[in-house]
N, C-alpha and C positions, 0 to 999 in steps of 0.2 A: 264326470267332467274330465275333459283330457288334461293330462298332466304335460308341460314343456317348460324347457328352460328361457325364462323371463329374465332382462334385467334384474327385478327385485326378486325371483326368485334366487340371483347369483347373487346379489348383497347380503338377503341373509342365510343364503349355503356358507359364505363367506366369512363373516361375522364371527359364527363359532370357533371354526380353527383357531382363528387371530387371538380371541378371546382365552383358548385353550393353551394354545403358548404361551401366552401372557403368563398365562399359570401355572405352567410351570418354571418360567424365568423368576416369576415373584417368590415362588415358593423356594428356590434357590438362593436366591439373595436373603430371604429371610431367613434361612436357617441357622444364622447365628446368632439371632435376634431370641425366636421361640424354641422349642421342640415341635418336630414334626403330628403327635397325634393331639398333643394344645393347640397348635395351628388349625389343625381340623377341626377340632370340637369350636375351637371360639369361631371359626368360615363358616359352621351350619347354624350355630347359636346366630350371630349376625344374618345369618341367612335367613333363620326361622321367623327375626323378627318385622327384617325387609317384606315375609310373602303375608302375613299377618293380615294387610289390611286388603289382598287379591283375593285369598284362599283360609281365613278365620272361622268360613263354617265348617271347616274341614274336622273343626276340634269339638264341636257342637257334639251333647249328647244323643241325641240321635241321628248322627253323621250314618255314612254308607259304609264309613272305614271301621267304625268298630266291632260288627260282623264280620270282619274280615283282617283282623289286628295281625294274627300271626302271619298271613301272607306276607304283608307289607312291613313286617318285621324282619323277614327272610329276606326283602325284597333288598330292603338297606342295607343288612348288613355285607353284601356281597359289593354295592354302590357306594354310598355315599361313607359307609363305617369302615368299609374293607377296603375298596379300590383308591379312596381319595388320602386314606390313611397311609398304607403303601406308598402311594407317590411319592408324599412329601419323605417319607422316609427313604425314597429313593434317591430321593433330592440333597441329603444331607451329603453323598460317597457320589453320585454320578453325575455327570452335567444333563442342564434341561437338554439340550440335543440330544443325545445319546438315549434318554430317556424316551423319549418321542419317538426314535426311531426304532428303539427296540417295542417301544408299545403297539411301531404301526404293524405290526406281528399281529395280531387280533385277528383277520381274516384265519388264519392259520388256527388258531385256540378257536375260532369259532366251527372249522370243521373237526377238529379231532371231538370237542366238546359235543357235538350233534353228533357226532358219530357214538363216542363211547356212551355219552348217556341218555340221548332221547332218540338212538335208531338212524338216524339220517346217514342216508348214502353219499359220498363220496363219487364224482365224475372224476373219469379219468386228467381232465384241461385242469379239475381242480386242483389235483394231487403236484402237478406240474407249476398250478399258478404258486401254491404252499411251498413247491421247492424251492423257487424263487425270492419269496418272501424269506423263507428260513435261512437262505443265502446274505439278504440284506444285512441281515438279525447277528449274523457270526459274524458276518467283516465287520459290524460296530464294535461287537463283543471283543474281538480279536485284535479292536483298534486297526486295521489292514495289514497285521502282520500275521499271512496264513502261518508260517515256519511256531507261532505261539499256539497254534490249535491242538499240538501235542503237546505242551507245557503249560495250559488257556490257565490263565489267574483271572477266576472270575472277581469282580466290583462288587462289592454287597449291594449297591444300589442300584445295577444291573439283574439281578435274582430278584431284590424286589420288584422293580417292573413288569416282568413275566410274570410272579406270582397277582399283581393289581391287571394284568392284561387278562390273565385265566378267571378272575374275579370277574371282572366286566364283561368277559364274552359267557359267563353261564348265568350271570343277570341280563347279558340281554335274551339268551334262550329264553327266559322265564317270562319275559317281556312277550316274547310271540302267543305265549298260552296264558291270554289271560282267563280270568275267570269270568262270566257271567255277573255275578252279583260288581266287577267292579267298574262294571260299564260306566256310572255315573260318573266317577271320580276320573277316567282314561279318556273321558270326552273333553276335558278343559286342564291343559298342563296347569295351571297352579294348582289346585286343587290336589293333582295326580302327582308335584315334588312337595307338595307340603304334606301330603299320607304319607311320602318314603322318609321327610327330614324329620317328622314326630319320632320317629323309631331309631332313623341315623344318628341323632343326638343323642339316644342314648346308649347305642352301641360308640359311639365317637368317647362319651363320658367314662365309657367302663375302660378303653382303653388307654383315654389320655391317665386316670387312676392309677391303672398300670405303669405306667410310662415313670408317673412321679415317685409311684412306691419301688419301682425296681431298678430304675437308670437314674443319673445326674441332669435331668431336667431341667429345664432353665426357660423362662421367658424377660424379657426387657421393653417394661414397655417405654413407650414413646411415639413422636409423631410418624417416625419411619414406618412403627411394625401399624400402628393406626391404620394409616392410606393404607398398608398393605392386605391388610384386612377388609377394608371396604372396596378396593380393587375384586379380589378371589369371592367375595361373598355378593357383590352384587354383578359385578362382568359372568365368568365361567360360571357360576353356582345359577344363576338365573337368568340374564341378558341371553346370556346361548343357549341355555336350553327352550325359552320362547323362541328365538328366531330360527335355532335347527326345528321344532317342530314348523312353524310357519313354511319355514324352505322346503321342509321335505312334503307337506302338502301341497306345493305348487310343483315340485318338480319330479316326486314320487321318490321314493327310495334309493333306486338301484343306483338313481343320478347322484345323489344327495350322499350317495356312500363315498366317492371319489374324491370328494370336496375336501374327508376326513385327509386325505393326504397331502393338502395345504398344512398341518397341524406342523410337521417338521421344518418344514420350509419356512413359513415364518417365524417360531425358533431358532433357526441359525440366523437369521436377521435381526430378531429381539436380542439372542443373547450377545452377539457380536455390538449391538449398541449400548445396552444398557451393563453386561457384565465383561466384555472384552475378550469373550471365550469365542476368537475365529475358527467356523467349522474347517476341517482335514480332508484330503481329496476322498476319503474311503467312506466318509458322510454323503458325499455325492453321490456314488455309486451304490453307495445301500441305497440312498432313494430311489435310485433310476429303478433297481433289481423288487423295489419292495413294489413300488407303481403296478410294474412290469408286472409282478405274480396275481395284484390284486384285481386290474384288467384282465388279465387272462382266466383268474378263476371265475369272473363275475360276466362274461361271454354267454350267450344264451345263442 
């Protein structure tokens, strides 16, 4: 079937991003509410119960995933354990912008990560779309003052987004090789985020443990951190990963990749409404340069 872009295949390319800022504006404002790896563990725990009544056979003793437990234990912890924990920890020291923008670095971690560990070549338009990107990546870093790139104070919550980007793009390599046996489960997304949230929950549990036994930990509840919970667990956790799979089967990938760079741009429009943090001229121009590298490396 030919793949084009549809109306409805642009609502739900579109969807996600919206969704994904969301998440991390929400995850910003609550960080004085919870701690970042409680936040996560309680986003999948509500998560796991949300897909319950989609993807329940998922848990069945003779399910397709129990043959295959340790894959989909690797699979999480780099996703849902690793990458989402990260953020919000990113979330406590840097702004959702900044965050978003330094994440949209991904193409960039997705070639050196292909290259260093599963062999993939490098085109030269590539190397050049990377330079670009990595250009975006330092004016955030650097706040647009290049004269600070010999004195650079990195944000702790800038290092963690690199480290949650590097997480994400060698979970999606693993994504491109799946196995044979996990066919059943990669043909219908609930099924195929409810195999990763079994596992993510409990990589999410071992760390929020951590969290409590070695830092000042804190959660508060109430109706704030409540909605905010049911926003991240059932919007980003689930609502977007249904309609990016839907979008990217009507429009094909390569289209469907582009779309991800709506995630900043609405960002500076969420945070500037709901937390009063107006993005900086040097935000602009990371986006223009981050666009610019990820077009160019994505030319065939």
């Amino acid at each position: 079937m030919t793949q084009r872009l549809t109306p409805t295949a642009v609502a739900l390319l579109t969807i996600p991003p919206l969704l994904w800022a969301g998440n991390a504006v929400v995850g910003r404002w609550a960080a004085p509410l919870v701690s970042p790896m409680t936040l996560n563990l309680l986003r999948w725990a509500l998560a796991f119960v949300l897909l319950l009544p989609l993807a329940g056979s998922v848990l069945h003793r003779h399910s397709p995933l129990w043959p295959q437990w340790r894959r989909f234990a690797f699979l999480s912890l780099f996703s849902i354990g690793g990458y989402n924990a990260l953020l919000y920890l990113a979330l406590t020291t840097t702004t959702p912008l900044n965050a978003t923008l330094v994440g949209a670095s991904m193409p960039v971690w997705m070639l050196l990560i292909g290259r260093a560990v599963f062999g993939q070549t490098i085109a030269p338009r590539q190397l050049l779309g990377a330079g670009l990107s990595i250009a975006g990546v330092v004016l955030v870093l650097c706040r647009g003052q290049w004269d600070l790139l010999l004195r650079l104070h990195w944000v702790a919550g800038d290092l963690y987004v690199l480290l949650a980007t590097a997480a994400w793009s060698y979970y999606s390599w693993l994504l491109v090789r799946p196995t044979p046996d996990s066919a059943p489960l990669r043909s219908r997304w609930a099924p195929f985020l409810m195999a990763q949230v079994v596992f993510g929950l409990l990589w999410s549990a071992a760390f929020a443990g951590g969290e409590w036994m070695l830092t000042p930990a804190h959660i508060e509840w109430g109706w704030p951190l409540v909605c905010a919970l049911l926003f991240i667990a059932a919007g980003p956790a689930i609502i977007a990963y249904a309609a990016w799979g839907a979008g990217v089967a009507r429009a094909g990938p390569a289209v469907a990749g582009f779309f991800v760079n709506l995630t900043p741009l609405f960002t500076a429009l969420l945070s500037l409404a709901f937390l009063g943090e107006a993005p900086q001229w040097f935000h602009g121009v990371a986006f223009v340069l981050l666009v610019a590298g990820i077009v160019l490396s994505s030319r065939r």
